[in-house]
Backbone as a printed PyTorch tensor [residue, N CA C, xyz], in Angstrom:
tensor([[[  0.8550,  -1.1840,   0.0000],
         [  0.0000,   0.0000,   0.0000],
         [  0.8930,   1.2370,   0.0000]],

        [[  0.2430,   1.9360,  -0.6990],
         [  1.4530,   3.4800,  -0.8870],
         [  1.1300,   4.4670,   0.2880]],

        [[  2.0210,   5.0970,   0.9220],
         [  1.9100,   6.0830,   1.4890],
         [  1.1500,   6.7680,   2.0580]],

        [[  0.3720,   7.4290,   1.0300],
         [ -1.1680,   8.2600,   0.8830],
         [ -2.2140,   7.0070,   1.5660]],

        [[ -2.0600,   6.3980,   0.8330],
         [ -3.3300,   5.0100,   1.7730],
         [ -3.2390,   4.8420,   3.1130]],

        [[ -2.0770,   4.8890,   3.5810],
         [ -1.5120,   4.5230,   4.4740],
         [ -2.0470,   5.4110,   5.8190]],

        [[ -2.0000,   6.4350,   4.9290],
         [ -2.3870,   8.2090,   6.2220],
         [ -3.5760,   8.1040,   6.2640]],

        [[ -4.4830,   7.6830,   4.8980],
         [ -5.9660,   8.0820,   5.0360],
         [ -6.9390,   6.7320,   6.1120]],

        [[ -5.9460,   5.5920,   5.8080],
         [ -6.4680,   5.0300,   6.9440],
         [ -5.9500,   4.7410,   8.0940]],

        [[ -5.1340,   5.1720,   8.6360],
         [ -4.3980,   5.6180,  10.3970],
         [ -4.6280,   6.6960,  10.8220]],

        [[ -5.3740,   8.0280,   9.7240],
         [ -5.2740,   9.5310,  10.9810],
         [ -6.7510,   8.9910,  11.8290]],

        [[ -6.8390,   9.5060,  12.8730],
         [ -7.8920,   9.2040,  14.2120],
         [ -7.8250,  10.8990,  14.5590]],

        [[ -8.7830,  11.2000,  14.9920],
         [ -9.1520,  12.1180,  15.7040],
         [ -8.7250,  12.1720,  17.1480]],

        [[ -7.6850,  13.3430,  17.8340],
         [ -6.3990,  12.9410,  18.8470],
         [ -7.9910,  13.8530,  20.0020]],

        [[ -7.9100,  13.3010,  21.2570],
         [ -8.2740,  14.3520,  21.8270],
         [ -7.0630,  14.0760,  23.3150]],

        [[ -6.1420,  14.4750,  23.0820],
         [ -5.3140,  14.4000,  23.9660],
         [ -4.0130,  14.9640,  23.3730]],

        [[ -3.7090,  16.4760,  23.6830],
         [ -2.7670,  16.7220,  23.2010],
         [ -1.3550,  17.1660,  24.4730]],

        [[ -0.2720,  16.9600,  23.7250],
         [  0.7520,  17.7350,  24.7300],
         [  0.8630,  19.0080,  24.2410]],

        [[  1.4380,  19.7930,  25.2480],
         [  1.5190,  21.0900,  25.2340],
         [  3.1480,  22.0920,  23.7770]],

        [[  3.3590,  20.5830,  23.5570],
         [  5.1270,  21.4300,  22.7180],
         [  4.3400,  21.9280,  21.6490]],

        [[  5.4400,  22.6780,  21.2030],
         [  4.7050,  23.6900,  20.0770],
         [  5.0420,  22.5160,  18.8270]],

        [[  4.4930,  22.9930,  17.7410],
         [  4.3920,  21.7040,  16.3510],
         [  5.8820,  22.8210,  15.5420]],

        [[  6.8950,  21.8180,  15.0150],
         [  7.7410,  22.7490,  13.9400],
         [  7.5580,  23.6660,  13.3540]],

        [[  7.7880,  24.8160,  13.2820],
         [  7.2550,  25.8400,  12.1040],
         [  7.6010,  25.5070,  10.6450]],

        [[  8.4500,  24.4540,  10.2620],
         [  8.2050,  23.7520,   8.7010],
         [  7.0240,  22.9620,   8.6170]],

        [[  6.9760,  22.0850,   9.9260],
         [  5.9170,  21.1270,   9.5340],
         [  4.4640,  21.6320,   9.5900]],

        [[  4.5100,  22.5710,  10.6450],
         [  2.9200,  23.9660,  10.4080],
         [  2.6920,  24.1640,   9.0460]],

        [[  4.1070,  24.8240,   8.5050],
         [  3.7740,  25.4540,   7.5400],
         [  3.6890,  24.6760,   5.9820]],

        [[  3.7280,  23.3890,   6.1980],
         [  3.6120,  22.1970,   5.0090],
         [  2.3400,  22.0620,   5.3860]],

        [[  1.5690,  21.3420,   6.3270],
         [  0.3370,  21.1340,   7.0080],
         [ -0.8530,  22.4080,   6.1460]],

        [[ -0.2020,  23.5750,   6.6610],
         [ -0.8930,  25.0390,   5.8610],
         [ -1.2030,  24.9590,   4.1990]],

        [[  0.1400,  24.4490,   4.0960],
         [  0.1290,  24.7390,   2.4970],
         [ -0.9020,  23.1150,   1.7520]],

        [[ -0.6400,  22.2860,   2.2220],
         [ -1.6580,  21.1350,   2.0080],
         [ -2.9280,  21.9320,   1.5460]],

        [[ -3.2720,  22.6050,   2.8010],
         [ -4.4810,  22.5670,   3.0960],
         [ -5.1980,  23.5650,   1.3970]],

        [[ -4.2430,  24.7680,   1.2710],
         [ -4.3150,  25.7940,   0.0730],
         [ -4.9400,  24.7140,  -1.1430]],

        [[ -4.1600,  22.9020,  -1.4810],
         [ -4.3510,  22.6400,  -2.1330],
         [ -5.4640,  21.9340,  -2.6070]],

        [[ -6.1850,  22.1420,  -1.3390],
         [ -7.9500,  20.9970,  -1.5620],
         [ -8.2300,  22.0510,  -2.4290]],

        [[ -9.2160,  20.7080,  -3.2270],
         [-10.1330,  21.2630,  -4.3970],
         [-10.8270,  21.7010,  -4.0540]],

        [[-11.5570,  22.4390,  -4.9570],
         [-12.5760,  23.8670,  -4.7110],
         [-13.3560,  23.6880,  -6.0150]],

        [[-14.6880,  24.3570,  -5.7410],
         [-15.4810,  23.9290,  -6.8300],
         [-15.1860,  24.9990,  -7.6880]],

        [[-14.4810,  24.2200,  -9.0580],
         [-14.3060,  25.4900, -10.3500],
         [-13.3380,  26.6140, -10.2510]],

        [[-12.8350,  26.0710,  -9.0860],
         [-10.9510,  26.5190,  -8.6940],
         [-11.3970,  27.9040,  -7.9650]],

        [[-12.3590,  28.0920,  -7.3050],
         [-12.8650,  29.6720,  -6.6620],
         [-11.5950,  29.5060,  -5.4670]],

        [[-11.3810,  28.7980,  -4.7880],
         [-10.6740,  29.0320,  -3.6700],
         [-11.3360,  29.5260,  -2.7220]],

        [[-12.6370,  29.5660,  -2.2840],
         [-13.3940,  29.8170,  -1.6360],
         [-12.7040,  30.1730,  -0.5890]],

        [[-11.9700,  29.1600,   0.8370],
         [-11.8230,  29.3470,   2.3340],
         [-10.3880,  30.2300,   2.2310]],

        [[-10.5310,  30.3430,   3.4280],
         [ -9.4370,  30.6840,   4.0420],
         [ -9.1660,  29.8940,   5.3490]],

        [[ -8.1230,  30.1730,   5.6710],
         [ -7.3930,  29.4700,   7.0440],
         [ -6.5410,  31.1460,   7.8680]],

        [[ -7.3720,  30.6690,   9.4240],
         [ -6.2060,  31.6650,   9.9010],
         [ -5.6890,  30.4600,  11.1610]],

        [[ -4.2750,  30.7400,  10.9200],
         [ -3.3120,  30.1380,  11.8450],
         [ -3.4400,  31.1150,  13.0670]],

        [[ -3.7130,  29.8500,  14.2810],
         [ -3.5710,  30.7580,  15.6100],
         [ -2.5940,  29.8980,  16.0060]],

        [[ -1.3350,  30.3720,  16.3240],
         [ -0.7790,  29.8950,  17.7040],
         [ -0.2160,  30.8890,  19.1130]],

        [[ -1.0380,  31.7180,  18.6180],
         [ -0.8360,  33.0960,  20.2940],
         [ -1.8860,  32.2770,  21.3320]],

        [[ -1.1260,  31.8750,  22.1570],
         [ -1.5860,  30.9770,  23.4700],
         [ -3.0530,  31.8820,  23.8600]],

        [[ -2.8170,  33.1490,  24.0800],
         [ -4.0310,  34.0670,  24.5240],
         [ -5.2700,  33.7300,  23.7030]],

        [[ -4.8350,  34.3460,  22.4290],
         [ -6.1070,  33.7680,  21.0740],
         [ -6.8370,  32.6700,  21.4360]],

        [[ -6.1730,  31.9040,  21.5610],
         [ -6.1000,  30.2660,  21.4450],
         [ -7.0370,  29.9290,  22.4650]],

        [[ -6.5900,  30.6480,  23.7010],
         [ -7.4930,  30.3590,  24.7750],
         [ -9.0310,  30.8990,  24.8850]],

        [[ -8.6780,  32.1990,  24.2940],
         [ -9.9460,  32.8380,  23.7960],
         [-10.5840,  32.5070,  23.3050]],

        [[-10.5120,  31.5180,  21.9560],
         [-11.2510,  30.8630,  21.3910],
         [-11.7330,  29.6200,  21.9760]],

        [[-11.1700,  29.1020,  22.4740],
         [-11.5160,  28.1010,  23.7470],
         [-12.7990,  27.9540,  24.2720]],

        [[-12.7380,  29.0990,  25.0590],
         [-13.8530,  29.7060,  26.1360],
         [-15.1630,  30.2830,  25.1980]],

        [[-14.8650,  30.7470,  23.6420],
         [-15.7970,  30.7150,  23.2170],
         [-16.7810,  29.8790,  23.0580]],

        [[-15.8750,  28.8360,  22.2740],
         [-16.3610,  27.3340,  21.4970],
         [-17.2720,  26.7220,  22.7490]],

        [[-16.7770,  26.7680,  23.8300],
         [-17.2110,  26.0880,  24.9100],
         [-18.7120,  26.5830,  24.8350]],

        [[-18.5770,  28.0700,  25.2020],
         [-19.6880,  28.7490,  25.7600],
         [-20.8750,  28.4210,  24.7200]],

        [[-20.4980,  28.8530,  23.4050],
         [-21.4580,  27.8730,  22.3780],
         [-21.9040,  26.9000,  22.4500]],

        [[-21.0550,  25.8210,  23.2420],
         [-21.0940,  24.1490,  22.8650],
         [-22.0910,  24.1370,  24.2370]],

        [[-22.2050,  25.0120,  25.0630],
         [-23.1990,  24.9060,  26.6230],
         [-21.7180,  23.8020,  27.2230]],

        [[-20.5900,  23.9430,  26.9150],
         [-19.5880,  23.1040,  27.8930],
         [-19.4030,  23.4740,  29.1400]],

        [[-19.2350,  22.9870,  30.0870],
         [-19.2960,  23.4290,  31.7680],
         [-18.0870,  24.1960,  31.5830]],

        [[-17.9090,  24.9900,  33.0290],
         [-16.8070,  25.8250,  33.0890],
         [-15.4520,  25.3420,  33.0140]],

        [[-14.8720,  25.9960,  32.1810],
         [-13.0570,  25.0570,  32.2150],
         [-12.8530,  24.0670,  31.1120]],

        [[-13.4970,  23.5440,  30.4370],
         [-13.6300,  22.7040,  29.3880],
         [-13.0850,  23.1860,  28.3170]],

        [[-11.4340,  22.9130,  27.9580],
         [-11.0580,  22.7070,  26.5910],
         [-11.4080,  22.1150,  25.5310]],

        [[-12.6710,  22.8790,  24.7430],
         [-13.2280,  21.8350,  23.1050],
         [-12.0530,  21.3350,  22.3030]],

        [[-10.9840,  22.2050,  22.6270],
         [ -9.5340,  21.8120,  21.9080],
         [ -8.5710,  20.8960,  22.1870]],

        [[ -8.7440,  20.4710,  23.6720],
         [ -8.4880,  19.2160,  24.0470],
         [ -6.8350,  19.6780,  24.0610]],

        [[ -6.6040,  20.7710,  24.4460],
         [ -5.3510,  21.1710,  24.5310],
         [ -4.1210,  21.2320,  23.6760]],

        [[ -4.2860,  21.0990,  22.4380],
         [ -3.7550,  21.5500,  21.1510],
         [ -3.2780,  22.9180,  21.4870]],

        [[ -1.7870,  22.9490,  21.1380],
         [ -1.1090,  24.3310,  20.7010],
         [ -1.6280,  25.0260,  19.9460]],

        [[ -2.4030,  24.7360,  18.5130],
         [ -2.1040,  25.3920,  17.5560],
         [ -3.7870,  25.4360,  16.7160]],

        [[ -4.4250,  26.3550,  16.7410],
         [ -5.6250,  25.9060,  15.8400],
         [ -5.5880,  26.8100,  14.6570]],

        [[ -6.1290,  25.8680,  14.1580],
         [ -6.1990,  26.5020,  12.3970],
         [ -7.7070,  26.3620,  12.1390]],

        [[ -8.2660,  27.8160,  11.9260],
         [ -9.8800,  27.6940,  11.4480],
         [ -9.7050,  28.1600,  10.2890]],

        [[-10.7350,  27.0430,   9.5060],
         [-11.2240,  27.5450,   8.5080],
         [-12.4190,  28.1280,   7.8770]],

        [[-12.3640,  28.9010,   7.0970],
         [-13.7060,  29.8230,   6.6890],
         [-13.6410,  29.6760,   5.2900]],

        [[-15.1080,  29.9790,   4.8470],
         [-15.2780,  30.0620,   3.3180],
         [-16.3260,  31.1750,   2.9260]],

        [[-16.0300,  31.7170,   1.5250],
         [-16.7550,  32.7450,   1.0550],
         [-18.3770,  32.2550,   0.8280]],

        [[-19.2950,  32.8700,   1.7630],
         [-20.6990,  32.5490,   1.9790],
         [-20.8790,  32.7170,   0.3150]],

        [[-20.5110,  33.7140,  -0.2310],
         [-20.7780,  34.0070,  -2.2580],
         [-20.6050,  32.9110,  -2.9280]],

        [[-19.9870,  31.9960,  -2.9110],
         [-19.1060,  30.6870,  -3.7330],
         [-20.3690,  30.0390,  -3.0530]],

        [[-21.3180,  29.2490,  -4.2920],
         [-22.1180,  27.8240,  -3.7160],
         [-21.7500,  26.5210,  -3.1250]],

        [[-20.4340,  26.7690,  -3.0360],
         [-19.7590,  25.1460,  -2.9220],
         [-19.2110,  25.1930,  -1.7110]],

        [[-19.3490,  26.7490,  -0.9070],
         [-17.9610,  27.0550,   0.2710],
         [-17.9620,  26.3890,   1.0320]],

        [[-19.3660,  25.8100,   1.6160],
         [-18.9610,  24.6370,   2.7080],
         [-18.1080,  23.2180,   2.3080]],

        [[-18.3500,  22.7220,   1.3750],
         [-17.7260,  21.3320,   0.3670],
         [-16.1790,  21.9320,   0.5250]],

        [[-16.2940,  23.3130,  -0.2530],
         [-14.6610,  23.5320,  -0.5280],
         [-13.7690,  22.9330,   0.9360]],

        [[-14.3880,  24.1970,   1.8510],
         [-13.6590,  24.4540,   3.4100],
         [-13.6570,  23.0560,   3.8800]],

        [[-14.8810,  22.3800,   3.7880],
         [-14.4160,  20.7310,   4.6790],
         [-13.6390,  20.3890,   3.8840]],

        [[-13.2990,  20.1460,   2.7860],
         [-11.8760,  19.6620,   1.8470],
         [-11.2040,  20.2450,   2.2770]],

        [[-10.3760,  21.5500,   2.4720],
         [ -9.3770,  22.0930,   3.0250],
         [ -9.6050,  21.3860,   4.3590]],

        [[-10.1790,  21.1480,   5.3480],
         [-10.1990,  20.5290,   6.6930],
         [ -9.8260,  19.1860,   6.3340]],

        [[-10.3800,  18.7100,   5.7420],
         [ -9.7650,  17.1990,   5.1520],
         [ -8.0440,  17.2560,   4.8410]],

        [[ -7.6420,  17.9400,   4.0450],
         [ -6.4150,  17.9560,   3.6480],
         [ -5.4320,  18.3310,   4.4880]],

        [[ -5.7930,  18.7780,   5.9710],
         [ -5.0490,  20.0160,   6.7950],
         [ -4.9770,  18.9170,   7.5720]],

        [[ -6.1670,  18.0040,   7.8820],
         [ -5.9970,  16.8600,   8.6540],
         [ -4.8680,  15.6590,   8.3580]],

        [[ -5.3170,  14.8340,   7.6090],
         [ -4.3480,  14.0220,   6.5100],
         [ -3.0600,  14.4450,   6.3980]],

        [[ -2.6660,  15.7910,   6.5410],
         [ -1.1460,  16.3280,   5.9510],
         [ -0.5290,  16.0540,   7.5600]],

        [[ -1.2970,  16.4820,   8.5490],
         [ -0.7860,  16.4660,   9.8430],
         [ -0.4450,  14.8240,  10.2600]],

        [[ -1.1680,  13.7940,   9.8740],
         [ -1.4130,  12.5830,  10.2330],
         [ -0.0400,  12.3240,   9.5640]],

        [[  0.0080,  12.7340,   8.0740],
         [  1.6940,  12.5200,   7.2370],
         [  2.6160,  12.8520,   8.2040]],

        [[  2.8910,  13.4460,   9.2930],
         [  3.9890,  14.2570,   9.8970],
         [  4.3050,  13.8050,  11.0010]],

        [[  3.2560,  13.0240,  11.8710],
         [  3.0230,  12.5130,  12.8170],
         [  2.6220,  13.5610,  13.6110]],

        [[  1.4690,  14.6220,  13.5700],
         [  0.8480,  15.5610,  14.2490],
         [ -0.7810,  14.9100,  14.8860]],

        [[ -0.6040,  15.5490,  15.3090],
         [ -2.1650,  14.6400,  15.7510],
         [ -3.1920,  16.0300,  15.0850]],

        [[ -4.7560,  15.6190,  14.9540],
         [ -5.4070,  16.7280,  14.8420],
         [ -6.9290,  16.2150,  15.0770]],

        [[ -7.7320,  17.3910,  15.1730],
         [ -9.2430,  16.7260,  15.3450],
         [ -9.8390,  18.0780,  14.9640]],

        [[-11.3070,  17.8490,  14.3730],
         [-11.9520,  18.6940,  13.5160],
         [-12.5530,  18.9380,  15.0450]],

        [[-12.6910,  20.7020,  14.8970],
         [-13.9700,  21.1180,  15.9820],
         [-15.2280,  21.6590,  15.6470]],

        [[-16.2250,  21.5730,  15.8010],
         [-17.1300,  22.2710,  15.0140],
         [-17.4690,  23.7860,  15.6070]],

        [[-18.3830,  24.5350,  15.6410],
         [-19.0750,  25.7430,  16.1220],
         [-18.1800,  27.1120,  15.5050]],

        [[-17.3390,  26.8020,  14.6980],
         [-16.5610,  27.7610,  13.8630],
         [-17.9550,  28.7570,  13.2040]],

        [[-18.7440,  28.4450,  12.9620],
         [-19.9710,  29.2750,  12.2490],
         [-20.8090,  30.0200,  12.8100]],

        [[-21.0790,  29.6770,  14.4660],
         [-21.6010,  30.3260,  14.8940],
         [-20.2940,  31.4870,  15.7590]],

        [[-19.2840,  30.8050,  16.3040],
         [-18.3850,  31.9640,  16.5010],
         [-17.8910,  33.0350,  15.6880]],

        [[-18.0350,  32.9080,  14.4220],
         [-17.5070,  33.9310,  12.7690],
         [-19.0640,  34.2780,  12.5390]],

        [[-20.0860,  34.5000,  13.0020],
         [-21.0770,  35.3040,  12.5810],
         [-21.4640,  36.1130,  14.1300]],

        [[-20.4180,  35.7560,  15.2410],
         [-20.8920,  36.7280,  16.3320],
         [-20.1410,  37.4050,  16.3900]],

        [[-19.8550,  38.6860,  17.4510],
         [-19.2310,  39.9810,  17.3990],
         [-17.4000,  39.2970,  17.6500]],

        [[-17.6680,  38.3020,  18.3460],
         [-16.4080,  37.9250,  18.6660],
         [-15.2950,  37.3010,  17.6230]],

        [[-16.3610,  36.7030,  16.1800],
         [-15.1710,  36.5030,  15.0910],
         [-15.3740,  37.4260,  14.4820]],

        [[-16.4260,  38.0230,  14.0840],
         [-16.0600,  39.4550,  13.4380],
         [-14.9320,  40.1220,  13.5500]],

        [[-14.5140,  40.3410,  14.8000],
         [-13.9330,  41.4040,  15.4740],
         [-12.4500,  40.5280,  15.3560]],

        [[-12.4430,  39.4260,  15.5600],
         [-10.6590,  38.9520,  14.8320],
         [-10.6480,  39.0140,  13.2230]],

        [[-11.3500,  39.0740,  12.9120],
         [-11.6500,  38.8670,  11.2910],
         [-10.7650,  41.0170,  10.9540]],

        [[-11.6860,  41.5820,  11.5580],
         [-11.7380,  43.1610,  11.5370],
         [-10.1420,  43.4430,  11.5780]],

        [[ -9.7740,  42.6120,  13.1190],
         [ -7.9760,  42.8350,  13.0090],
         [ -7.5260,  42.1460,  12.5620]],

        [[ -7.7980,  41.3570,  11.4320],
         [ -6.6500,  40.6510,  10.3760],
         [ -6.8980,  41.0960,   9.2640]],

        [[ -7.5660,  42.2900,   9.5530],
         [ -8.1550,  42.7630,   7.6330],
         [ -8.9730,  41.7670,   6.8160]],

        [[ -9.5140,  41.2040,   7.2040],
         [ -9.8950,  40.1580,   6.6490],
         [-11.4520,  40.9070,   6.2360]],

        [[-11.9010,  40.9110,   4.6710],
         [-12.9430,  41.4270,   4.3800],
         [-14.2310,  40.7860,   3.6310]],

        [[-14.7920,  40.6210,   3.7850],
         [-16.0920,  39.5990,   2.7750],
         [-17.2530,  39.2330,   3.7630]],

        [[-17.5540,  38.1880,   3.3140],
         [-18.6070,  37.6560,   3.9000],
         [-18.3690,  36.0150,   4.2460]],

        [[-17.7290,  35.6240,   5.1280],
         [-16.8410,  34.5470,   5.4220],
         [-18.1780,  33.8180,   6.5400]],

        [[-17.9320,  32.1320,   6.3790],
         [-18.5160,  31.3480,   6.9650],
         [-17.6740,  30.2430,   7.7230]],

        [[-17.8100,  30.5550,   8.8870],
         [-17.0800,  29.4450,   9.9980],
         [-17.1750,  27.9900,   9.2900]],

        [[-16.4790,  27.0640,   9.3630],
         [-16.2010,  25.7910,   8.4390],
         [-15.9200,  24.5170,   9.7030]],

        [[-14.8410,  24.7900,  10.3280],
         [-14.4690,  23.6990,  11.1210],
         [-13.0190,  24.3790,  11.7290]],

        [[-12.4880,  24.3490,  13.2800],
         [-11.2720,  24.3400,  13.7110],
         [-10.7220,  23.1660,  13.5040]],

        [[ -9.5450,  22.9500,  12.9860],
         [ -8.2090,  21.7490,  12.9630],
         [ -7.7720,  22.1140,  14.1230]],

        [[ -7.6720,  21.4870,  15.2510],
         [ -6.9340,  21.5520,  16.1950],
         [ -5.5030,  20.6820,  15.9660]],

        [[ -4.2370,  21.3940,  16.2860],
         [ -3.2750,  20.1840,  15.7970],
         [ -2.1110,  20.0900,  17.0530]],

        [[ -1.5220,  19.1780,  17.1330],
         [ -0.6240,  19.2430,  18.4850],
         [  0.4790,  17.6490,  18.3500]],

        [[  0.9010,  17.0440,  19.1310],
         [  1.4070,  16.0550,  19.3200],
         [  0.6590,  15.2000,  20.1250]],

        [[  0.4160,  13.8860,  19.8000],
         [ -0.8030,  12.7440,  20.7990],
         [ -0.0890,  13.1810,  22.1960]],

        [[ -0.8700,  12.6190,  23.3410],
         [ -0.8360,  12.4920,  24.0750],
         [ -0.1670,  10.9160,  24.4070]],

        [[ -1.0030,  10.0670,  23.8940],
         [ -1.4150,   8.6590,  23.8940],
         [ -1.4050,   8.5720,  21.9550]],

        [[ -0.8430,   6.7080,  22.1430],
         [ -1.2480,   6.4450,  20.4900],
         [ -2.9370,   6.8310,  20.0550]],

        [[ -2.9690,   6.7840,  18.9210],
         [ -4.2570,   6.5750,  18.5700],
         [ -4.9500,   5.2380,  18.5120]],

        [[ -6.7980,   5.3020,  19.0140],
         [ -7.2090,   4.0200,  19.1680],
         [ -6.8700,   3.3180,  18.0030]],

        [[ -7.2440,   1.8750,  17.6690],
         [ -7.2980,   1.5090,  16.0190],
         [ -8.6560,   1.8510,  15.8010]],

        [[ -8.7340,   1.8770,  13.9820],
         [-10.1230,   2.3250,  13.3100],
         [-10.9180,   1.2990,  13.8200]],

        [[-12.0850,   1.6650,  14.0130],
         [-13.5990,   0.8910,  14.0190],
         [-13.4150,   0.1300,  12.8500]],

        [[-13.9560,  -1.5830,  12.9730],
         [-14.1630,  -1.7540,  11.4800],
         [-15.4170,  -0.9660,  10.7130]],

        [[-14.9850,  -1.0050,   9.4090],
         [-16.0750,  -0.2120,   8.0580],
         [-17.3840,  -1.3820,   8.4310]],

        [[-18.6530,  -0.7150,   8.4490],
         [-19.6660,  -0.9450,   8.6010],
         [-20.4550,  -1.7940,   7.0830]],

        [[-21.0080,  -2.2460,   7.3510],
         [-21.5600,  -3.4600,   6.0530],
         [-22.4350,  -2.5520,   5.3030]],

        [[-22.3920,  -2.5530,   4.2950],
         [-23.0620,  -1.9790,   3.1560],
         [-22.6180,  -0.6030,   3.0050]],

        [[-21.4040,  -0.2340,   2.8900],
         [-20.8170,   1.2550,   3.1860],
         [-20.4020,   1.3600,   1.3540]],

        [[-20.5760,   0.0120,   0.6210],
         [-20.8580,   0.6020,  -0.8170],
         [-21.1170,  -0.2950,  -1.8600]],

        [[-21.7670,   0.3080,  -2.7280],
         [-22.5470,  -0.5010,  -3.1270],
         [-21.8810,   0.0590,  -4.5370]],

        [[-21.7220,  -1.1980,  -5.8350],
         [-21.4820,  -1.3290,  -6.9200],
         [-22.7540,  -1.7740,  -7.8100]],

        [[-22.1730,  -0.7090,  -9.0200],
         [-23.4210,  -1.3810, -10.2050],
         [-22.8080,  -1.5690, -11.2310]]])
């Protein structure tokens, strides 16, 4: 089995991260992956903003939580250094498809590296309240952008479980 096969069936969703920071080559390969998911009709719909300012990070934290109704103190990030959200242009019909492909690819590239990562959701409702606006505002960031999914990425804690087996009738040929 080649390589690529290899990642798409071993990455697991980490929720146990250590605290070291991830390489700034291997961030920034992980990043560039992500640029290369397909997009419907090559729009390039999302964007990605890299957080690794511990403050941000935490900030966003306490958001996600407060959204998610998580009790007090509850990391949705599961203690990941480094989150990478992605957004897509609400204008482009495809932006959600695009952005989970970029989340797909951001994932997978990390699993290549031996990074751990796990998709978070509530990115959509935090980027349509005052609170992603307002990071959006200080990154210049201008349009009409739709929360997609956080990549949380870090180093395991613990290995990953093994996959569940594939469920019976998961495809069907004609």
């Amino acid at each position: 089995m080649n390589e690529t096969l290899k990642v798409l069936e071993s990455r697991r969703s980490c929720r146990k991260f250590k605290s070291d920071a991830i390489a700034e080559e291997d961030l920034d390969a992980i990043i560039k992956a992500g640029t290369y998911a397909a997009t419907g009709m090559g729009k390039q719909s999302p964007i990605i903003i890299a957080v690794k300012d511990k403050t941000l990070r935490d900030e966003l934290s306490k958001e996600n939580a407060k959204i998610a109704g998580a009790p007090e103190g509850f990391d949705p990030f599961y203690g990941a250094p480094v989150i990478l959200i992605v957004l897509a242009d609400k204008n482009v019909v495809t932006h959600v498809y695009d952005g989970s492909l970029v989340m797909g690819n951001l994932m997978n590239a990390a699993e290549s590296l031996g990074i751990g990562s796990i998709w978070i959701h509530r990115a959509k409702e935090e980027f349509e309240s005052d609170f992603g606006k307002n990071i959006l505002k200080k990154l210049g960031v201008e349009g009409d952008y739709e929360g997609i999914g956080h990549c949380a990425l870090g180093y395991a804690e613990e290995p990953a479980k093994p996959a569940a087996p594939r469920k019976d009738n998961y495809v069907y040929y004609i």
